[in-house]
TORSE-823063 format. One record per residue (C-alpha): x, y, z; residue in three letters. Coordinates in steps of 0.5 Angstrom, whole numbers, padded with zeros to 4 digits. Example, Ala and Ser with C-alpha at 12.3 -4.5 7.8 and 13.67 -1.06 7.14 Angstrom:
BEGIN
<site><u>0025</u><v>-0009</v><w>0016</w><r>ALA</r></site>
<site><u>0027</u><v>-0002</v><w>0014</w><r>SER</r></site>
***
This chain:
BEGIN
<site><u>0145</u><v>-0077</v><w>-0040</w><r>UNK</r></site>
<site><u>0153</u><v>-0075</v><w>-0037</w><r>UNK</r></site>
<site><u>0150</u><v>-0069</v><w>-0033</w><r>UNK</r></site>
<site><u>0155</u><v>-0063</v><w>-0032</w><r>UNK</r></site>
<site><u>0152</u><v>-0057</v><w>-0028</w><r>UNK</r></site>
<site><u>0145</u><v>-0058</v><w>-0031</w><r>UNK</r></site>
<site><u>0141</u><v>-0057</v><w>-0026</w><r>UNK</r></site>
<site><u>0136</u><v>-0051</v><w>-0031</w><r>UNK</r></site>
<site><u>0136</u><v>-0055</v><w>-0038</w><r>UNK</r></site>
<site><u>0134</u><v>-0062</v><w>-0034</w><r>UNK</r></site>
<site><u>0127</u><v>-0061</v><w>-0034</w><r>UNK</r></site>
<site><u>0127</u><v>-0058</v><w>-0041</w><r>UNK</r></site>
<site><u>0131</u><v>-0064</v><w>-0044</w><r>UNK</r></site>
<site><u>0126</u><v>-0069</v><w>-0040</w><r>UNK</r></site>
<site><u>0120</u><v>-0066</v><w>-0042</w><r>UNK</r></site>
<site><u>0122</u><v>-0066</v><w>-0049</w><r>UNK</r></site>
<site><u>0124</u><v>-0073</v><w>-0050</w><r>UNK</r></site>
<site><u>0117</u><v>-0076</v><w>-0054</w><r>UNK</r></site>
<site><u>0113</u><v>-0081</v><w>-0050</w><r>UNK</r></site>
<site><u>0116</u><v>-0088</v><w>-0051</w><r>UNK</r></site>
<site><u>0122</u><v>-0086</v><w>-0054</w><r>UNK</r></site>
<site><u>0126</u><v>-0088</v><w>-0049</w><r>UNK</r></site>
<site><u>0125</u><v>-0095</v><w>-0045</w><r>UNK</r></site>
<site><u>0130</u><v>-0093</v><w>-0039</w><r>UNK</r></site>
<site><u>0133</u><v>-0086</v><w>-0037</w><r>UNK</r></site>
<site><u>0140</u><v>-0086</v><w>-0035</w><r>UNK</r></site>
<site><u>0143</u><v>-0080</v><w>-0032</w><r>UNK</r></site>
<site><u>0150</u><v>-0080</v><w>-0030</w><r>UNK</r></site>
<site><u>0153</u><v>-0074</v><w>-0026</w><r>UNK</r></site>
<site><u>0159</u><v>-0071</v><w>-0026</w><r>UNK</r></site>
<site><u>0160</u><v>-0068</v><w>-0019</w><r>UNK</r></site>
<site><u>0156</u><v>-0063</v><w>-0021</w><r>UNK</r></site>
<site><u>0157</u><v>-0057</v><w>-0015</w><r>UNK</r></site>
<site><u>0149</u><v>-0055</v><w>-0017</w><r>UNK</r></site>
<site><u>0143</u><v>-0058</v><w>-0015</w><r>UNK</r></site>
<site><u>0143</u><v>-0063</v><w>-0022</w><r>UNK</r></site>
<site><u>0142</u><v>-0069</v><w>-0018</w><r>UNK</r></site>
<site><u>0137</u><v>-0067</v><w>-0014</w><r>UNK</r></site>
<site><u>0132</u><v>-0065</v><w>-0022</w><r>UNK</r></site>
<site><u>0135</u><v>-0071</v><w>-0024</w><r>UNK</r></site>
<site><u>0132</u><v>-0076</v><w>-0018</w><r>UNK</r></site>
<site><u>0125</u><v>-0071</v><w>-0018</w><r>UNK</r></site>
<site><u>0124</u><v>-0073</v><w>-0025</w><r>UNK</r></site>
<site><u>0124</u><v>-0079</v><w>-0023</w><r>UNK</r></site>
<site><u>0131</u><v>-0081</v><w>-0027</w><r>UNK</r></site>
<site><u>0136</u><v>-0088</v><w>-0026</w><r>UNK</r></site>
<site><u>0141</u><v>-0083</v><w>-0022</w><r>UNK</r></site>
<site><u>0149</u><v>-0085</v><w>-0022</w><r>UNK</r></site>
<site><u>0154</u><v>-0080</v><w>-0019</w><r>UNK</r></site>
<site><u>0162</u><v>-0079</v><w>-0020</w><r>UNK</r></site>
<site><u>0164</u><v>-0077</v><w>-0012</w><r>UNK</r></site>
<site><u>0169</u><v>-0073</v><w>-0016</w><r>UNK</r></site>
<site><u>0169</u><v>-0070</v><w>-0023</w><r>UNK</r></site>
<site><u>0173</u><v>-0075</v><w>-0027</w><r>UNK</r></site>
<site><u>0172</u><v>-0070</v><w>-0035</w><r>UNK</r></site>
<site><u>0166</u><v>-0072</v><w>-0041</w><r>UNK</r></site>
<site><u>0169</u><v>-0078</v><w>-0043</w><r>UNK</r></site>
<site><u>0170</u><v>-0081</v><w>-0036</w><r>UNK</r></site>
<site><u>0162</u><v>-0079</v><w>-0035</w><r>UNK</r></site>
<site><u>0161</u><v>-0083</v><w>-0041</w><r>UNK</r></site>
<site><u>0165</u><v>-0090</v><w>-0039</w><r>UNK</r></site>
<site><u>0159</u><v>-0089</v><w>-0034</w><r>UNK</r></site>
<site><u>0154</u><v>-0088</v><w>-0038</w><r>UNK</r></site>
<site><u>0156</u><v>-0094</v><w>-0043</w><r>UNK</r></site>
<site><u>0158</u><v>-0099</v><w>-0037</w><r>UNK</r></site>
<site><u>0151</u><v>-0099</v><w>-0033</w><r>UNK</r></site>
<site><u>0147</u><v>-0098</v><w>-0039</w><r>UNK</r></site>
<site><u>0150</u><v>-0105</v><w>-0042</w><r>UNK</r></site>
<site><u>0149</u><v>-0108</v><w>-0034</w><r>UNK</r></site>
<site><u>0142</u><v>-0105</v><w>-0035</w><r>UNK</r></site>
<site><u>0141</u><v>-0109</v><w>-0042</w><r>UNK</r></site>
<site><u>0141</u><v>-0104</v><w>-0046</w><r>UNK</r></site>
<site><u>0140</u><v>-0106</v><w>-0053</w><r>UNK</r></site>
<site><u>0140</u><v>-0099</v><w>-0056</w><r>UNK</r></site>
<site><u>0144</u><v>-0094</v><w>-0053</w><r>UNK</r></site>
<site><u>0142</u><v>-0086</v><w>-0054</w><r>UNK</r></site>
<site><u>0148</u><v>-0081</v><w>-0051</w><r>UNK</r></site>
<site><u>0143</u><v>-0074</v><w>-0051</w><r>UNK</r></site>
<site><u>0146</u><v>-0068</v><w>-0047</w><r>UNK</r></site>
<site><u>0142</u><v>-0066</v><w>-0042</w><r>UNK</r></site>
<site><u>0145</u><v>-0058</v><w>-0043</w><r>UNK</r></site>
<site><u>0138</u><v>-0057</v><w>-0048</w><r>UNK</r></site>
<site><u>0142</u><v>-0056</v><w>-0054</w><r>UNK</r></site>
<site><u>0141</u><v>-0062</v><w>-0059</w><r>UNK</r></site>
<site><u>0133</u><v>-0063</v><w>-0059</w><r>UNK</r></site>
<site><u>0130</u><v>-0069</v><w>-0056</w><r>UNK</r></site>
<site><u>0125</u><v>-0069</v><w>-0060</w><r>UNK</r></site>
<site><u>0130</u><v>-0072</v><w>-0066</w><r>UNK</r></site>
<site><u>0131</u><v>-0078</v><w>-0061</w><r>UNK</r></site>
<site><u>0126</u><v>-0082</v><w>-0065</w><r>UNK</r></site>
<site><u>0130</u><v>-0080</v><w>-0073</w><r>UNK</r></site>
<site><u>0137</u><v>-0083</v><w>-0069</w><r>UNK</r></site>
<site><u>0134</u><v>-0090</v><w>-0067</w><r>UNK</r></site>
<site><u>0131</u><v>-0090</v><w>-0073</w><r>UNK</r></site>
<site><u>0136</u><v>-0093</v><w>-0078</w><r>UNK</r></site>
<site><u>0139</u><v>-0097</v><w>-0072</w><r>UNK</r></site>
<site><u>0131</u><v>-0101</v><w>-0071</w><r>UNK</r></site>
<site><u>0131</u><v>-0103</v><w>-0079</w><r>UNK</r></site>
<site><u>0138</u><v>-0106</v><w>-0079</w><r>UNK</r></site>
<site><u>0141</u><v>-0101</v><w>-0083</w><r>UNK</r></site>
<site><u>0146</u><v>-0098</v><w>-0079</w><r>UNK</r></site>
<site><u>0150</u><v>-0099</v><w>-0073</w><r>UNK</r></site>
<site><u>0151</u><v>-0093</v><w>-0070</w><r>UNK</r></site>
<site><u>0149</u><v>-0086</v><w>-0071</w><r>UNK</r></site>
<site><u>0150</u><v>-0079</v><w>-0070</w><r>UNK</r></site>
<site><u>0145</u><v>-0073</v><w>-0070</w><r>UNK</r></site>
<site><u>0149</u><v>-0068</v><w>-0076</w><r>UNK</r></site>
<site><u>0146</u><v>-0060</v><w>-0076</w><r>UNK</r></site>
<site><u>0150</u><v>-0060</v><w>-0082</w><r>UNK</r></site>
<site><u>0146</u><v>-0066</v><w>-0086</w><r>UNK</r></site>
<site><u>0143</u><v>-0063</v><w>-0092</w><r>UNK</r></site>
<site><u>0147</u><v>-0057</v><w>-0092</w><r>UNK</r></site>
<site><u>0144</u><v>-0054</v><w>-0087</w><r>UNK</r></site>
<site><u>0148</u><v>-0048</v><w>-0083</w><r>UNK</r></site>
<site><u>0147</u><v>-0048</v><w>-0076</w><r>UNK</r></site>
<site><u>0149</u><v>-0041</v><w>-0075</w><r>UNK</r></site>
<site><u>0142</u><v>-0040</v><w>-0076</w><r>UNK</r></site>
<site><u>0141</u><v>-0044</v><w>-0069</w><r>UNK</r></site>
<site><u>0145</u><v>-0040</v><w>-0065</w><r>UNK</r></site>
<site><u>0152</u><v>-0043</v><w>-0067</w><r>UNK</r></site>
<site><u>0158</u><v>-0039</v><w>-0066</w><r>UNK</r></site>
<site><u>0163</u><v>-0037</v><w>-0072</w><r>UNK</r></site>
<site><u>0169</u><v>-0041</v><w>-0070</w><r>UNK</r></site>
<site><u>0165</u><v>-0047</v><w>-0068</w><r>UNK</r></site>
<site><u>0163</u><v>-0048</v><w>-0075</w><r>UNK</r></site>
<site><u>0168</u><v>-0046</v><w>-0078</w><r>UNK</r></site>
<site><u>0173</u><v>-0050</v><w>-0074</w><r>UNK</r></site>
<site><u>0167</u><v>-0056</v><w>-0074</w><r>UNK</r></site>
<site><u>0167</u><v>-0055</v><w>-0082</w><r>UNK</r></site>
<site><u>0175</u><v>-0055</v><w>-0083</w><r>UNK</r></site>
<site><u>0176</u><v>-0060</v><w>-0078</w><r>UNK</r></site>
<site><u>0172</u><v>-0065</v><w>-0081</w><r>UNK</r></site>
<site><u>0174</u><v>-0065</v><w>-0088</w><r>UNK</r></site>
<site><u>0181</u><v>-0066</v><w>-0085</w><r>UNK</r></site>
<site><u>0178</u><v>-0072</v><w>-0082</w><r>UNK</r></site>
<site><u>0174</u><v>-0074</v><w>-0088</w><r>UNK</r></site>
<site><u>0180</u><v>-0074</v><w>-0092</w><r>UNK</r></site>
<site><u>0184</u><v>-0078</v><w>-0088</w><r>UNK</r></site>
<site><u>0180</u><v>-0083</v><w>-0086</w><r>UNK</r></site>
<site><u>0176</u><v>-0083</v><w>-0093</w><r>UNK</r></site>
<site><u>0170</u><v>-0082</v><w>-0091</w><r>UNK</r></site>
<site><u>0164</u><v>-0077</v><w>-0093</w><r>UNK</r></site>
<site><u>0160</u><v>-0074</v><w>-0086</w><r>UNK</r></site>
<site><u>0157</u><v>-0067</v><w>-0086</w><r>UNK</r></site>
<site><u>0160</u><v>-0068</v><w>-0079</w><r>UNK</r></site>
<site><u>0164</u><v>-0071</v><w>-0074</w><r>UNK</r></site>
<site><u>0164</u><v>-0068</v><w>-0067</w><r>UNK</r></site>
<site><u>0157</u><v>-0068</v><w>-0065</w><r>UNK</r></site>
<site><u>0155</u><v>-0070</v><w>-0059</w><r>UNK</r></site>
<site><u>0148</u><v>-0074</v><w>-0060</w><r>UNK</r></site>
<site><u>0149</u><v>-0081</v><w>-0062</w><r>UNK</r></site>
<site><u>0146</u><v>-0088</v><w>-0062</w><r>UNK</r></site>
<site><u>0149</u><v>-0095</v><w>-0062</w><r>UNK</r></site>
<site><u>0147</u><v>-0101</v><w>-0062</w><r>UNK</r></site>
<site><u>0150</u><v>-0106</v><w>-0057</w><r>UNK</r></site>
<site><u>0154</u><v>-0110</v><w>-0060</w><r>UNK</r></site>
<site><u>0159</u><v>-0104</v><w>-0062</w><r>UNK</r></site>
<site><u>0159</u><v>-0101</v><w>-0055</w><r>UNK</r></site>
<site><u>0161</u><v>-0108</v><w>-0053</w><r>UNK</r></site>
<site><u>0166</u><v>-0110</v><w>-0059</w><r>UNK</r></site>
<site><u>0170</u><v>-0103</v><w>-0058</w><r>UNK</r></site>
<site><u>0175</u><v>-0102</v><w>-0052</w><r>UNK</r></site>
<site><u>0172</u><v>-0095</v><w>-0050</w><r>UNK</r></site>
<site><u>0175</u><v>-0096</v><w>-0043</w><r>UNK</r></site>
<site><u>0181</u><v>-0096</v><w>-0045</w><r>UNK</r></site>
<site><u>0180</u><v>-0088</v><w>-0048</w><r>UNK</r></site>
<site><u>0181</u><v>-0081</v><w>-0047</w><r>UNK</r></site>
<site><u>0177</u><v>-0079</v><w>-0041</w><r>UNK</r></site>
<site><u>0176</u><v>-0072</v><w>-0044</w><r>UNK</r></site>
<site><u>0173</u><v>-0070</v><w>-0051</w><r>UNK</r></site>
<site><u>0178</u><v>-0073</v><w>-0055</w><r>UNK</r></site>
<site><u>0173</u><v>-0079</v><w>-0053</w><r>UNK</r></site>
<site><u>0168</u><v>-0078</v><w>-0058</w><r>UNK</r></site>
<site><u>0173</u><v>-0078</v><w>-0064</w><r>UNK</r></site>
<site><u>0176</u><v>-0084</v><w>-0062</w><r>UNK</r></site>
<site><u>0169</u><v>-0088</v><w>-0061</w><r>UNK</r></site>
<site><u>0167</u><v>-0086</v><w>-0068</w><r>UNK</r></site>
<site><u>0175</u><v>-0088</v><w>-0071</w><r>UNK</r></site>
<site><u>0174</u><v>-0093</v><w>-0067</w><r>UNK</r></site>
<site><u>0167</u><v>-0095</v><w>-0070</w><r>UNK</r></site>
<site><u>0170</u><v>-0094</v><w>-0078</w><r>UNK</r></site>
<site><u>0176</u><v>-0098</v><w>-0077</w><r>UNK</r></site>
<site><u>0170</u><v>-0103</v><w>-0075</w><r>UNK</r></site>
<site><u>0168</u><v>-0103</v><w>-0081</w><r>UNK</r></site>
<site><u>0161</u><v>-0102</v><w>-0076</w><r>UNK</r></site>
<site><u>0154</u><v>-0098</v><w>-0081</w><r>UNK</r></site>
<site><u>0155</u><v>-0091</v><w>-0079</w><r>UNK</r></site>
<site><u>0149</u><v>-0087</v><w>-0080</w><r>UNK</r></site>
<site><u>0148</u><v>-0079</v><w>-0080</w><r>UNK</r></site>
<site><u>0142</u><v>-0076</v><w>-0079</w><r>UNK</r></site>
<site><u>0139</u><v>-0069</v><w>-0080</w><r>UNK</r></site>
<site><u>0138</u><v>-0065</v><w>-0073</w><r>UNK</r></site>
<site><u>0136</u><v>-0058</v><w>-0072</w><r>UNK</r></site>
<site><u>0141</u><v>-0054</v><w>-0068</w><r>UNK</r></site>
<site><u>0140</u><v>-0050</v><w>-0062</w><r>UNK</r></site>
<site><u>0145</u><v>-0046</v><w>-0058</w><r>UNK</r></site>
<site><u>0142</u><v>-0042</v><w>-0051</w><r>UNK</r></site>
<site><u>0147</u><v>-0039</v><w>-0047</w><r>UNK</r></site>
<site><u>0146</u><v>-0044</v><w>-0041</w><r>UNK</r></site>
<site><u>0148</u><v>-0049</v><w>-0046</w><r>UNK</r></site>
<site><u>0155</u><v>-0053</v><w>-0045</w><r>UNK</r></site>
<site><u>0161</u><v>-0051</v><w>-0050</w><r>UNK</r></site>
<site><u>0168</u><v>-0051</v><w>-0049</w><r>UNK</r></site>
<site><u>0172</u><v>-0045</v><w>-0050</w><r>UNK</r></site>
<site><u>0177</u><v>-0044</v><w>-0057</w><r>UNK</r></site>
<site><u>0184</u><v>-0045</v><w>-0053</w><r>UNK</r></site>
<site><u>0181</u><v>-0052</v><w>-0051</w><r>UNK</r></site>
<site><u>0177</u><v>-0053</v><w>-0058</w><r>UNK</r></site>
<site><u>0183</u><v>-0052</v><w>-0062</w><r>UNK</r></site>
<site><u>0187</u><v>-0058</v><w>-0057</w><r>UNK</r></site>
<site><u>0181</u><v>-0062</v><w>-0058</w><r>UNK</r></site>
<site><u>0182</u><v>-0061</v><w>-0066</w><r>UNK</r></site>
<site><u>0190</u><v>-0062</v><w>-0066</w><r>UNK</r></site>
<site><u>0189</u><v>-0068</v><w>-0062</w><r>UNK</r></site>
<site><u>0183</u><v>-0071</v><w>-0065</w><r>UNK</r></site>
<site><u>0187</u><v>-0070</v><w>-0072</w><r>UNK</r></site>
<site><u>0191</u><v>-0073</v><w>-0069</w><r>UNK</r></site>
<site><u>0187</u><v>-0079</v><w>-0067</w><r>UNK</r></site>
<site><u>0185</u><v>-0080</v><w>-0074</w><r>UNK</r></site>
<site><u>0193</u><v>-0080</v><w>-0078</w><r>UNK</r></site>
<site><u>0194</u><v>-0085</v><w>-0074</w><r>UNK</r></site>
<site><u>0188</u><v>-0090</v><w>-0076</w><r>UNK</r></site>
<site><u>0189</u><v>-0089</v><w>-0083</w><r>UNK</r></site>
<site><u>0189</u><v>-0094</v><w>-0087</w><r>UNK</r></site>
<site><u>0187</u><v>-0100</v><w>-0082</w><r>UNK</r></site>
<site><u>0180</u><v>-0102</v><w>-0082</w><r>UNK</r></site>
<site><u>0178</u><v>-0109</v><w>-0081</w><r>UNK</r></site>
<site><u>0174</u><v>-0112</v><w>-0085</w><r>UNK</r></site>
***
């Protein structure tokens, strides 16, 4: 979990995690100025801090690197602001457990769902539609989605791919999952319900429309270069 400022959706977010969906529960905070870490250490939770806030793409180098150090062999990133649903937890690891993936993401637009029905704001969609299709053109692929913030891996992508070596802010998520298509890695969408709470993270649209352009970006300049 890369914990930023969660100290009322914590709670929440934990309790809906399904019994034995997860071995091991990693949060790492992201020099939260609330009391985050304290929720985090009372629920029980293998607690990692950043003495100063290093960006949601620093916060996951952490949680991937002690994760692997842990031995993990299956890694679930889930959002500890309540916004994507614990309970889809068990749906995501599924494909990866079966051997029929190695990599997976939650999509709320799977199966032609419409996540404005959960809360999720016009130019979100919108912005999240017309983006994608510009990155399934580019790189030849056929997601619902490809901006969502509740993904699985197994072990030998998080080892194989040079995450470190990426952007410490949202450009990271684009840039793991490019990274894994150029792989050639088995990448997995999986239908999860939406819901956005005002306590819920988001980023606002002047630092969405940077995120789009570069994550655009990122993909032109993968195009064409899978290995195989």
């Amino acid at each position: 979990m890369p914990a930023y400022e969660a100290e009322r959706t914590l709670g929440p977010t934990v309790a809906d995690l399904p019994p034995g969906a997860a071995d091991h529960v990693l949060l790492v905070d992201d020099a939260s100025k609330d009391a985050t870490v304290a929720v985090a250490r009372s629920l029980g939770l293998d607690v990692r801090t950043h003495a100063r806030n290093g960006g949601y793409g620093a916060n996951q180098k952490t949680c991937y690197r002690a994760a692997l150090e842990l031995g993990a062999t299956l890694v679930v990133l889930l959002h500890p602001d309540y916004q994507y649903d614990p309970k889809s937890v068990p749906l995501l690891v599924a494909p990866i457990v079966a051997g029929e993936a190695d990599m997976t993401f939650g999509s709320r637009f799977a199966d032609g769902a419409d996540p404005r029905q959960g809360g999720m704001p016009n130019y979100r969609y919108y912005g999240n539609r017309l983006t994608t299709m510009a990155e399934n053109w580019i790189l030849g692929t056929r997601f619902s989605e490809m901006h969502s913030g509740m993904r699985a891996y197994s072990r030998k992508v998080l080892e194989a791919l040079p995450y470190q070596s990426f952007s410490d802010d949202f450009l990271f998520d684009t840039q793991l999952m490019v990274a894994a298509h150029q792989r050639c890695f088995r990448i997995q969408e999986v239908a999860i319900p939406t819901r956005y709470r005002p306590e819920s993270s988001s980023i606002g649209i002047r630092r969405s429309m940077v995120y789009v352009a570069l994550s655009i970006l990122e993909c032109w300049r993968a195009r064409g270069s899978r290995s195989s």
